[in-house]
N, C-alpha and C positions, 0 to 999 in steps of 0.2 A: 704030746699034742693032745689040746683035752683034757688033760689033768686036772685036779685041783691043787693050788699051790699054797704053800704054807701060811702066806697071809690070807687068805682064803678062808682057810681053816682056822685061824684065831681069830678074823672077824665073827667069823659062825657061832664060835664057845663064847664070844664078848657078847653078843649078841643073846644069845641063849643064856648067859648070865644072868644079864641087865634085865632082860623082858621076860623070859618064856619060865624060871626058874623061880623066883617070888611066884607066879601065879600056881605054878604046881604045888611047891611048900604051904599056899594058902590052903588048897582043895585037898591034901592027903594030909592035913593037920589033924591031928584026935581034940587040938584046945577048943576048936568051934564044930556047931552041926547045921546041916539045913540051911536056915536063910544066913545063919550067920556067916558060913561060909564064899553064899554069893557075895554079900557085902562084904566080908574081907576082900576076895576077888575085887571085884568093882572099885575099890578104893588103894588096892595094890597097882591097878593100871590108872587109875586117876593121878593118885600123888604120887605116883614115880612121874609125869609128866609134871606135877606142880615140883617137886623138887628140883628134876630139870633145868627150870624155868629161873626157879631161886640160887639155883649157884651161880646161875648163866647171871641176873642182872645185879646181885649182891657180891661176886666175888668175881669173875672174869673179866665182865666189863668197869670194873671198877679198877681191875690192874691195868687194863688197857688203859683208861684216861690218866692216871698214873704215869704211865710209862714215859720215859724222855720221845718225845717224836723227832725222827729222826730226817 
């Protein structure tokens, strides 16, 4: 009672994957310094949303009109 349950916990790592883990990799990078670092940041969280966006209307929803409906 109150636990955390194991899907739970693989939401969490998916999550800390997708988002939280690109932005750390950007900021403890030796390739950039200073601003370039912000703007790696900044463009790590931007185009992870624009990619998003582009599998969503280039590849999913195109299998879905595809699909036999049933």
């Amino acid at each position: 009672m109150g636990g955390i349950s194991i899907w739970q916990l693989i939401i969490i790592v998916i999550i800390f994957a997708v988002f939280i883990l690109p932005i750390f990799m950007a900021l403890f990078s030796k390739k950039a310094s200073g601003s370039n670092k912000v703007m790696w940041v900044a463009s790590s969280i931007f185009f992870a949303w624009l990619g998003y966006f582009a599998v969503y209307f280039l590849v999913i929803r195109k299998a879905l009109s595809n699909s036999p409906s049933q």
